[in-house]
ZAVEXKOL-25095 format. One record per atom (N, C-alpha, C): residue number from 0; atom name; x, y, z. Coordinates in nm, 4 decimals, always signed. Atoms other than C-alpha are relative to their C-alpha. Layout:
BEGIN
     n   atom          u          v          w
   NUM     CA          X          Y          Z
...
This chain:
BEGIN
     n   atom          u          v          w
     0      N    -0.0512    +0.1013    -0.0879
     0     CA    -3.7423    -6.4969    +5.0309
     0      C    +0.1482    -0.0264    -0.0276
     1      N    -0.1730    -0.0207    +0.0516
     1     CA    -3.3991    -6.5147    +4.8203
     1      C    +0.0727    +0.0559    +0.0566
     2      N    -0.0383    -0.1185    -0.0588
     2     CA    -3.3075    -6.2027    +4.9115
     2      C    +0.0113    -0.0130    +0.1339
     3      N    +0.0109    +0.0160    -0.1077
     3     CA    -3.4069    -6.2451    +5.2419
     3      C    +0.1389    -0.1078    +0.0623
     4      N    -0.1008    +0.1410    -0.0275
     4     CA    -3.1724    -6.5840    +5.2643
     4      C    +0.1476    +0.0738    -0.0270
     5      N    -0.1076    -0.0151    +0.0034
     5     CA    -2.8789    -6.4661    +5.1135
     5      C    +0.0351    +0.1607    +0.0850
     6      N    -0.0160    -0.0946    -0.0731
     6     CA    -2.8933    -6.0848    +5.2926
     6      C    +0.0509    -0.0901    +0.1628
     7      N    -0.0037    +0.0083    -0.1270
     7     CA    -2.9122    -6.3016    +5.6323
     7      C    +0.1469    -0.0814    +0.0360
     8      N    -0.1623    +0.1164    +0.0196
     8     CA    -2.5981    -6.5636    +5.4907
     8      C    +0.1441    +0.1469    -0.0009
     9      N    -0.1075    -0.0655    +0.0368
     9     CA    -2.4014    -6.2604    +5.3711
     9      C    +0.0119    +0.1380    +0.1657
    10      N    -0.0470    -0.0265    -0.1344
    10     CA    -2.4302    -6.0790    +5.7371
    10      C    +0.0502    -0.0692    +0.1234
    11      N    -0.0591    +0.0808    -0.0383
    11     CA    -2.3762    -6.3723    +5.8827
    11      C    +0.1639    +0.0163    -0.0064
    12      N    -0.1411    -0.0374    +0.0347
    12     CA    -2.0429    -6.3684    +5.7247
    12      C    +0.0929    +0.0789    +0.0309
    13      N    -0.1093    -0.1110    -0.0546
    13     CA    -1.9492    -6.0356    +5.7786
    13      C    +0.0179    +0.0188    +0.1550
    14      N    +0.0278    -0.0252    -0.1463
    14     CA    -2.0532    -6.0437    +6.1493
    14      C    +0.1150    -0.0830    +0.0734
    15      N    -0.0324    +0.1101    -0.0882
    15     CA    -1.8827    -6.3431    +6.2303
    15      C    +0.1792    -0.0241    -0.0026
    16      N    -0.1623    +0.0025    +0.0308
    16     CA    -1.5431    -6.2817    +6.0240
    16      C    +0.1161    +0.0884    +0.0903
    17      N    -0.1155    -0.0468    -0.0479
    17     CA    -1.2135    -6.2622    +6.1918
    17      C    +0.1008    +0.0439    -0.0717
    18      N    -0.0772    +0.0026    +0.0747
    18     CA    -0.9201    -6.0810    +6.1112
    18      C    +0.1333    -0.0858    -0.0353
    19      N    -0.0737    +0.0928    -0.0159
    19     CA    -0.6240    -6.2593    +6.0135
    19      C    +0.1225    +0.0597    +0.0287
    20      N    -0.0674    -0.0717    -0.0427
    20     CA    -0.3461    -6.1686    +6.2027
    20      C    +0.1643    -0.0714    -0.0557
    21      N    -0.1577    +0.0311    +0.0503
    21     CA    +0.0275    -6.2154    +6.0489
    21      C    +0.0756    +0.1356    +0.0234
    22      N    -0.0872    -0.1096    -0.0245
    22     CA    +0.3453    -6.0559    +6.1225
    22      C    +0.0649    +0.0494    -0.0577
    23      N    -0.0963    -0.0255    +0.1158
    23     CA    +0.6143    -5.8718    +5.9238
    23      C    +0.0430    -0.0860    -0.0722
    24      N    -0.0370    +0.1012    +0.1152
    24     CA    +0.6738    -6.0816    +5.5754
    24      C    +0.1369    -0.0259    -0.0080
    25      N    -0.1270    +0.0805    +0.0065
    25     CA    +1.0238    -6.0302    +5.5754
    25      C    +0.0918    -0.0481    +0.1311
    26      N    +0.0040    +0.0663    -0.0720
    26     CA    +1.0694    -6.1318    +5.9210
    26      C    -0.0710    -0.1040    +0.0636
    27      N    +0.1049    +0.0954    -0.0498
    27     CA    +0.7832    -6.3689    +6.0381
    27      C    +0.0135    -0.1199    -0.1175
    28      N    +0.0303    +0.0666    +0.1592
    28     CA    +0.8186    -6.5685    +5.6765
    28      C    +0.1022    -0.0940    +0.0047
    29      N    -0.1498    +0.0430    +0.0370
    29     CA    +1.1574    -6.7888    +5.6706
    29      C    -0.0137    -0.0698    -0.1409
    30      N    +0.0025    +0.0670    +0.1242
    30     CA    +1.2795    -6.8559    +5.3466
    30      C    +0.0852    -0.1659    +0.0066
    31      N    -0.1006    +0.1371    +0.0657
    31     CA    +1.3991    -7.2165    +5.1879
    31      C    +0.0850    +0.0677    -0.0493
    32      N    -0.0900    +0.0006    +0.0556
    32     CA    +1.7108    -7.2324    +5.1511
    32      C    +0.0905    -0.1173    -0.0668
    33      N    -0.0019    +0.1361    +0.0531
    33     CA    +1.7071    -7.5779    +4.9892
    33      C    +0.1774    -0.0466    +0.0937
    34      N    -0.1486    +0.0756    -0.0965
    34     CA    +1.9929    -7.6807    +5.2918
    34      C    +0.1434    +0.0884    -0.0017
    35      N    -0.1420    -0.0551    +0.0050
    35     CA    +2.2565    -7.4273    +5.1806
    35      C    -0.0240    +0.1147    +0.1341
    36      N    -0.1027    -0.0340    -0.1140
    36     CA    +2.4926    -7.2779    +5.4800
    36      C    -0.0852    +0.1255    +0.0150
    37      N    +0.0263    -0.1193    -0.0762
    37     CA    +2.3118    -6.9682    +5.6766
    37      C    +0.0040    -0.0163    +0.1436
    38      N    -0.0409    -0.0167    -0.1511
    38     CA    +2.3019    -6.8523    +6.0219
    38      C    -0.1106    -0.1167    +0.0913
    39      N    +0.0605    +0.1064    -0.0884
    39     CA    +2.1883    -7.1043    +6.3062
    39      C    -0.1343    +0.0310    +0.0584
    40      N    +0.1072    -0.0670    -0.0809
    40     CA    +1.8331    -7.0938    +6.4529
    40      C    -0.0581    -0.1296    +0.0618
    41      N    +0.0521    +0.1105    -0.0663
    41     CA    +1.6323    -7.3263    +6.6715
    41      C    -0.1318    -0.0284    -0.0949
    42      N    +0.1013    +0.0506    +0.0540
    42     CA    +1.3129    -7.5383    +6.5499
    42      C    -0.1046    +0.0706    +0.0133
    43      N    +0.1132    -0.0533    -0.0875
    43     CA    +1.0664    -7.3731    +6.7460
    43      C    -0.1226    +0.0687    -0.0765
    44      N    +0.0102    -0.1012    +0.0731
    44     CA    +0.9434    -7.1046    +6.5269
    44      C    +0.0774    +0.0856    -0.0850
    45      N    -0.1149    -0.1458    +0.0761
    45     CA    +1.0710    -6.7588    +6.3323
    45      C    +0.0415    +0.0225    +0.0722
    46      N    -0.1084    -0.0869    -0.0500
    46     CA    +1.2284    -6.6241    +6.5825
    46      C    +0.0529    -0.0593    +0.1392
    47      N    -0.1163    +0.0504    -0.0947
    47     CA    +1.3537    -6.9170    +6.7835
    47      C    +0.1721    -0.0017    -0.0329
    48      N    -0.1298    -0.0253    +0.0594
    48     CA    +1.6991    -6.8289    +6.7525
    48      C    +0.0885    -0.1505    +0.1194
    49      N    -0.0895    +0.1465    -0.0213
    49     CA    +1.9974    -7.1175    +6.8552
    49      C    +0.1123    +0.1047    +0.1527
    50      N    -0.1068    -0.0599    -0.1159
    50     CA    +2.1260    -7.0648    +7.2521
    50      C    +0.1198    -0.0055    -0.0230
    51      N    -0.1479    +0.0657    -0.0172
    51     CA    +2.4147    -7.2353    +7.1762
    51      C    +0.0876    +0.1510    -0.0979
    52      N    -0.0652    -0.0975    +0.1171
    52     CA    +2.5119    -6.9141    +6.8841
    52      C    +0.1025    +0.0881    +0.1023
    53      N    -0.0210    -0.0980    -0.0594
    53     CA    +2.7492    -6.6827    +6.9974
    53      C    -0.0048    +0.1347    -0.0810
    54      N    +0.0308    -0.1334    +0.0889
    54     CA    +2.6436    -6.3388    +6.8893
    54      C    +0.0694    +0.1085    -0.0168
    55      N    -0.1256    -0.0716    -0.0146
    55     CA    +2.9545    -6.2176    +6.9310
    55      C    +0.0759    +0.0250    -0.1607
    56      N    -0.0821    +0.0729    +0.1163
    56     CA    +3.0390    -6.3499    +6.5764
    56      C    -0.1065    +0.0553    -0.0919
    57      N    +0.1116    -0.0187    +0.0760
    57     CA    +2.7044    -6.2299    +6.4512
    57      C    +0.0266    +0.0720    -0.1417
    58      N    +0.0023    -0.1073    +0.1253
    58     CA    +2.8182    -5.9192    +6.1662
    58      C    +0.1321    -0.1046    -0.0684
    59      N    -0.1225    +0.0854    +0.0827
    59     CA    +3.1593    -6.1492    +6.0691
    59      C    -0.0669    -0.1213    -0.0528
    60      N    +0.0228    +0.1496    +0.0324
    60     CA    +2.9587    -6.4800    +6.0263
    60      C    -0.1146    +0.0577    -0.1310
    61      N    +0.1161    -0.0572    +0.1281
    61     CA    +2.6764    -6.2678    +5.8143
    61      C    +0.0414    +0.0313    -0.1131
    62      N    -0.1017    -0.0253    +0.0938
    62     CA    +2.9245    -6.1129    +5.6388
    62      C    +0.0775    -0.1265    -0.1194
    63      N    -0.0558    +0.1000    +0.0671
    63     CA    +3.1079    -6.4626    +5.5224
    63      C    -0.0951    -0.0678    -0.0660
    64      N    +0.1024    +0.0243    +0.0410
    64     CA    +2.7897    -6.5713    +5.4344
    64      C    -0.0674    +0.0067    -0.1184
    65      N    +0.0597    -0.0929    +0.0619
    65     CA    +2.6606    -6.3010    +5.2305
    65      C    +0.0964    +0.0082    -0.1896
    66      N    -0.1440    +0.0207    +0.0932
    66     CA    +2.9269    -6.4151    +4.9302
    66      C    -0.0857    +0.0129    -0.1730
    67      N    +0.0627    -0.0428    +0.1655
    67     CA    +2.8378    -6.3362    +4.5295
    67      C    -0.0735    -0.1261    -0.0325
    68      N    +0.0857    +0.1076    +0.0944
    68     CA    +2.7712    -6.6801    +4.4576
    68      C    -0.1244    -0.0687    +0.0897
    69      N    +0.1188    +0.0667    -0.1199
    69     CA    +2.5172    -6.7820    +4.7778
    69      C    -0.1139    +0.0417    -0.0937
    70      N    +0.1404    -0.0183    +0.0470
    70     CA    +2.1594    -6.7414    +4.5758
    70      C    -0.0641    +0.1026    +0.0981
    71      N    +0.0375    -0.1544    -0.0788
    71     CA    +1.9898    -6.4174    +4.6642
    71      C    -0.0987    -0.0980    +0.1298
    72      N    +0.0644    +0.0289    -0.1050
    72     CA    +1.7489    -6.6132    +4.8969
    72      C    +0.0512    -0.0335    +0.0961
    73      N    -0.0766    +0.0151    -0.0651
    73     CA    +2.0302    -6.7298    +5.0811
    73      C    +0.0410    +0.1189    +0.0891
    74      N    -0.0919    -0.1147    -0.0695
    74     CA    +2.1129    -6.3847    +5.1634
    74      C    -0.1613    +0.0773    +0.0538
    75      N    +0.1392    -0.0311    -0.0478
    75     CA    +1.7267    -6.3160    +5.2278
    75      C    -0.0227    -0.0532    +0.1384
    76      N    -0.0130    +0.0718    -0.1366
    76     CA    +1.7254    -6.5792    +5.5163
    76      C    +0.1095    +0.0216    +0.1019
    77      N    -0.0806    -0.0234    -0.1083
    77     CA    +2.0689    -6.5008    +5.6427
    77      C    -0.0299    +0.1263    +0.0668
    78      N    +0.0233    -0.0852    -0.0864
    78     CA    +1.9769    -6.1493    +5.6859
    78      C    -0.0969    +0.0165    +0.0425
    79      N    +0.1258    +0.0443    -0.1265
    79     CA    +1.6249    -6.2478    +5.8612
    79      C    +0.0321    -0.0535    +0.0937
    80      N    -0.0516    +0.0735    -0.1139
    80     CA    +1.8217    -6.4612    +6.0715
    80      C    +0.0743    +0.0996    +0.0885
    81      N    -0.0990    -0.1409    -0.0063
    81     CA    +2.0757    -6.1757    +6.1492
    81      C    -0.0645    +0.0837    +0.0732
    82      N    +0.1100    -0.1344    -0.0394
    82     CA    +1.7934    -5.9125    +6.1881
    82      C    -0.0195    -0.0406    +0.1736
    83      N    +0.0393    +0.1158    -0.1239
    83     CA    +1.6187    -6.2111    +6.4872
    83      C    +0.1583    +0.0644    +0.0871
    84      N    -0.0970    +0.0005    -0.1411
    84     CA    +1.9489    -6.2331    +6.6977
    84      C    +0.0810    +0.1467    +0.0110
    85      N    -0.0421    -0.1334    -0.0811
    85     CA    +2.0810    -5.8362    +6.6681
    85      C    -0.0566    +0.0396    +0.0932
    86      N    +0.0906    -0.0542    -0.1411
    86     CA    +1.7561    -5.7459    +6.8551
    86      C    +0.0333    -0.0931    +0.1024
    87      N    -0.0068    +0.0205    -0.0995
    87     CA    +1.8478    -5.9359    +7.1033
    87      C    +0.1244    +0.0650    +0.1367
    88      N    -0.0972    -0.0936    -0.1119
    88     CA    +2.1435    -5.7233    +7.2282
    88      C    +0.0108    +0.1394    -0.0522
    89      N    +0.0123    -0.1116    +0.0109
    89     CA    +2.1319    -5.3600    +7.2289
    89      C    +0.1472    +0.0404    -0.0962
    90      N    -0.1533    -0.0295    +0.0678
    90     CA    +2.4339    -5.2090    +6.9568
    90      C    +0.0140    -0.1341    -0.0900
    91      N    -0.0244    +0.1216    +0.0971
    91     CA    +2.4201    -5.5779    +6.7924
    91      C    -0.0124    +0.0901    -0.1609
    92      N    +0.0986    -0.0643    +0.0883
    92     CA    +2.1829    -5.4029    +6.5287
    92      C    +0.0411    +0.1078    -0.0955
    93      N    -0.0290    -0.1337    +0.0854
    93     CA    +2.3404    -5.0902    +6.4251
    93      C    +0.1281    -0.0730    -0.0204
    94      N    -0.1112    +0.0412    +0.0772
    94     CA    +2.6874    -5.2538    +6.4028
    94      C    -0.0045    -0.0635    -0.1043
    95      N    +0.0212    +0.0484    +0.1650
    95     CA    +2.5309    -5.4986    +6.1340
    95      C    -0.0378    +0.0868    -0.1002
    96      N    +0.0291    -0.1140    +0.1096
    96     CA    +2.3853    -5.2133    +5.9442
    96      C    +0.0994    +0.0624    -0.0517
    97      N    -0.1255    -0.0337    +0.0703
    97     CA    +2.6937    -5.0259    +5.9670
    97      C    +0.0634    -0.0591    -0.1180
    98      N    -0.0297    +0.0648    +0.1080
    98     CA    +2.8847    -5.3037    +5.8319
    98      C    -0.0112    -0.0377    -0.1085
    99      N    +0.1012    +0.0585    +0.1325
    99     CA    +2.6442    -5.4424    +5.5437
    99      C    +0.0127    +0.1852    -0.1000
   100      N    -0.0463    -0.1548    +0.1004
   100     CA    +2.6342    -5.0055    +5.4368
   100      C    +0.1529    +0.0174    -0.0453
   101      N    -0.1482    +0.0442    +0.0449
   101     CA    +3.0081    -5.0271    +5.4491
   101      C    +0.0503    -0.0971    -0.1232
   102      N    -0.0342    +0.1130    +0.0849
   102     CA    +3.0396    -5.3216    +5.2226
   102      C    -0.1152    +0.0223    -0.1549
   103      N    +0.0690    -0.0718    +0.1242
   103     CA    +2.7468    -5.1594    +4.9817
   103      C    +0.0981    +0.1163    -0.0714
   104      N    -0.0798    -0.1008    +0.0497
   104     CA    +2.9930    -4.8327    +4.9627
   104      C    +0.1153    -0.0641    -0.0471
   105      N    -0.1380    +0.0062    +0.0794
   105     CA    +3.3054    -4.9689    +4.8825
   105      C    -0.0228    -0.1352    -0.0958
   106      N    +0.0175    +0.1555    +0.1018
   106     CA    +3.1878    -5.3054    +4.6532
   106      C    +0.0462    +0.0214    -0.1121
   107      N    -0.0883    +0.0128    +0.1178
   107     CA    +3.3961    -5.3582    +4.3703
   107      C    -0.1434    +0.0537    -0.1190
   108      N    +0.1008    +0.0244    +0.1158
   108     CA    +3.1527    -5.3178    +4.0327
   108      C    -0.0687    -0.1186    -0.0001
   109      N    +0.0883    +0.1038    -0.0207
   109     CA    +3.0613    -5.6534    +4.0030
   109      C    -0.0667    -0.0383    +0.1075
   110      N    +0.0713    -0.0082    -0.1394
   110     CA    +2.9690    -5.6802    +4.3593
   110      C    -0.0778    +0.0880    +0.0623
   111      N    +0.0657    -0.1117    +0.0040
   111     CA    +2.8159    -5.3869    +4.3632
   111      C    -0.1553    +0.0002    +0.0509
   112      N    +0.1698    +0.0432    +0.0112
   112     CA    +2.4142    -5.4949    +4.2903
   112      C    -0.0293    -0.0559    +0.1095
   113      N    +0.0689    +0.0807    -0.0830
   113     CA    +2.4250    -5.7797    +4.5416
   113      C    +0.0289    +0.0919    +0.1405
   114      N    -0.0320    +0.0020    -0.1213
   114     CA    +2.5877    -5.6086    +4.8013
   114      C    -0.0932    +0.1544    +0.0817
   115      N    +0.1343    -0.1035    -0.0387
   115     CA    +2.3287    -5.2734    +4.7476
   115      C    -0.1040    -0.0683    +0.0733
   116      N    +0.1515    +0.1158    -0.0579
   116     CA    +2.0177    -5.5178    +4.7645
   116      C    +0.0266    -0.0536    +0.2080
   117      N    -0.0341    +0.0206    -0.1632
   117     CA    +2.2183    -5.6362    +5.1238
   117      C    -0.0826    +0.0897    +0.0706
   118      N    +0.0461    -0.1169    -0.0609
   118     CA    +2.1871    -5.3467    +5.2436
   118      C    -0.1221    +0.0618    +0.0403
   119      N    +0.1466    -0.0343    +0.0153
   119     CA    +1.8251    -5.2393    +5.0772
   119      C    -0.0809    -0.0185    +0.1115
   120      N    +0.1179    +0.0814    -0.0124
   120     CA    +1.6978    -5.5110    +5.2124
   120      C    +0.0274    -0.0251    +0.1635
   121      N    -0.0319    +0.0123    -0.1336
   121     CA    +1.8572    -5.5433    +5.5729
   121      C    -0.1021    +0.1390    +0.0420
   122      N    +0.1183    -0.1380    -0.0476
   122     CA    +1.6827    -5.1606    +5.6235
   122      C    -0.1236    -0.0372    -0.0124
   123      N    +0.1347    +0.0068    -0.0015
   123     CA    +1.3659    -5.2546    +5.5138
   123      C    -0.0459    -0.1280    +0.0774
   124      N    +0.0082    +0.1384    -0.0823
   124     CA    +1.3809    -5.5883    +5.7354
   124      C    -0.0139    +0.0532    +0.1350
   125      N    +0.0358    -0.0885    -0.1256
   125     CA    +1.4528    -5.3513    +6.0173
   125      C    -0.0924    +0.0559    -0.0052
   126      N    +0.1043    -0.0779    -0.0526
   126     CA    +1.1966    -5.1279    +5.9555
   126      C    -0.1099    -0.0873    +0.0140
   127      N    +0.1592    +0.1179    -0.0286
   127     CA    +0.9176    -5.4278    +5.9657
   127      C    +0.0362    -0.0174    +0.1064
   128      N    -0.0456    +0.0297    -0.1195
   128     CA    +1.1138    -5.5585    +6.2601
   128      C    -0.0498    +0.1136    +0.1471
   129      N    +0.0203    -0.0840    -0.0981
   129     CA    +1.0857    -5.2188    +6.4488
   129      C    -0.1186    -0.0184    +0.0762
   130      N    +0.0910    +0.0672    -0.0693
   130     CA    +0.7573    -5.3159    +6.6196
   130      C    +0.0103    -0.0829    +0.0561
   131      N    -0.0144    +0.0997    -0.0219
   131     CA    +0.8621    -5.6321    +6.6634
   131      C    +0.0952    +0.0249    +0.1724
   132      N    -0.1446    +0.0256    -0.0868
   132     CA    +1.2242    -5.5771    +6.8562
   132      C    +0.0350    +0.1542    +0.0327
   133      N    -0.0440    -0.1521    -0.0405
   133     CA    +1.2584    -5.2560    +6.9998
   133      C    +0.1469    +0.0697    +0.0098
   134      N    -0.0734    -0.0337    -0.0160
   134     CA    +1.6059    -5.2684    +7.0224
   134      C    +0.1277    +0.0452    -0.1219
   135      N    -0.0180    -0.0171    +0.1426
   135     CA    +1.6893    -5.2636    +6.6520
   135      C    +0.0322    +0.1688    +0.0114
   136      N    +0.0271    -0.1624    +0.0852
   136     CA    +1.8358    -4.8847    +6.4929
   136      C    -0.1589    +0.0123    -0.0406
   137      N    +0.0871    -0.0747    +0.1142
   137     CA    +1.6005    -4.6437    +6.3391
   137      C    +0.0837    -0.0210    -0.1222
   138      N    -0.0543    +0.0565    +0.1669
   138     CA    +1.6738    -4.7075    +5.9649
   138      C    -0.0026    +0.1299    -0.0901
   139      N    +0.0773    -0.1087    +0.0476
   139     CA    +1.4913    -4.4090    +5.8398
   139      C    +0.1216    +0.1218    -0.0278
   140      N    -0.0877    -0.0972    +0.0023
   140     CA    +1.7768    -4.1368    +5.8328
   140      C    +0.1669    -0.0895    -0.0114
   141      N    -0.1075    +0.0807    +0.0784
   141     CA    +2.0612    -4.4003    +5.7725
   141      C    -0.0095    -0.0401    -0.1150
   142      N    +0.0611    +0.0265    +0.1733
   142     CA    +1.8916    -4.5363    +5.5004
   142      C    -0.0050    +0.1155    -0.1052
   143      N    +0.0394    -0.0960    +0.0700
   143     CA    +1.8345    -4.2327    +5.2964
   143      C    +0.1742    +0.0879    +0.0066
   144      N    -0.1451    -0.0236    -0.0244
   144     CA    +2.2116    -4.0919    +5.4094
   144      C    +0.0638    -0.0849    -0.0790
   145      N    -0.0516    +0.1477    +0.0809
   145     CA    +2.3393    -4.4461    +5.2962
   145      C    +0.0130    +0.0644    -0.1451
   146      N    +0.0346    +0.0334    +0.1321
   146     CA    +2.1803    -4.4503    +4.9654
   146      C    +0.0592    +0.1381    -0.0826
   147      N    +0.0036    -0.1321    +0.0499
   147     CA    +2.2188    -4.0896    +4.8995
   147      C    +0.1655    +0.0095    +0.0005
   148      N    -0.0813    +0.0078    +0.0188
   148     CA    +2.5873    -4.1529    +4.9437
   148      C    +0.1014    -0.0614    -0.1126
   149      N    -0.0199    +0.0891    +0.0924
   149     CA    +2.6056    -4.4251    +4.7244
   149      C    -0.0285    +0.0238    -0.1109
   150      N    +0.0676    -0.0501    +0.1608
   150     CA    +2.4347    -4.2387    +4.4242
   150      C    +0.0934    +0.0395    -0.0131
   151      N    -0.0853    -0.0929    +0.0808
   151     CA    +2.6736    -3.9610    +4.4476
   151      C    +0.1412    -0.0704    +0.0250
   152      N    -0.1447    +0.0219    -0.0022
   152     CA    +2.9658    -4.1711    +4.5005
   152      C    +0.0811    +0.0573    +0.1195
   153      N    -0.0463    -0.0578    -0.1337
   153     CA    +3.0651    -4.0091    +4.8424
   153      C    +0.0010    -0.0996    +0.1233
């Protein structure tokens, strides 16, 4: 009769369970940035972004942003925020990549680490994104070019 009870509880269970559906972590997720200065977004949700922005300003304002002493999460949220409003215009996307790889290759030494991780972490933001925003680069063959540049110093 045990058996019986818990066999009928534990199909129960499985029969009845849903999956749980969430979206890319490092886009769908916004980090705290306990109030310090990143890019503008609306209340709404993740990926209400702020009409009023002009996205014209988008890779220069990320860029000023993105500074040695901002706390890495700072630079986690700006470039989730970043990621959000490139897809929204076609070429936004790859010019921030450009830029952010640009600023990984030539970084002084000390600037060096944070401004790799930029980079790292902007590609792998895109590639979660890609599902998301169709209008985003491929990452996949920049990324690996990039990095592979940056080892050998080229």
């Amino acid at each position: 009769m045990i058996r019986f009870a818990f066999a009928a509880v534990a199909s129960l269970v499985l029969l009845t369970a849903v999956p749980v559906l969430a979206g890319p972590p490092l886009i769908c997720f916004p980090f705290d940035t306990h109030g310090a200065k990143t890019l503008p977004m609306g209340s709404k949700g993740w990926q209400d972004i702020d009409p009023t922005y002009d996205t014209s300003k988008l890779v220069d304002d990320t860029l000023a942003l993105l500074t040695p002493e901002a706390p890495i999460i700072v630079h986690m949220e700006t470039l989730r925020r970043a990621t959000i409003y490139a897809s929204t215009k076609p070429g936004l996307g790859a010019a921030l990549l450009s830029r952010i790889d640009e600023r990984a290759r030539t970084a002084t030494p000390s600037f060096a680490p944070v401004a790799s991780f930029d980079f790292d972490y902007l590609v792998e933001t895109y590639r979660q994104a890609a599902p998301v925003f169709k209008t985003l680069p491929s990452v996949d063959h920049f990324a690996k070019s990039s990095m592979a540049s940056r080892v050998s110093g080229r």
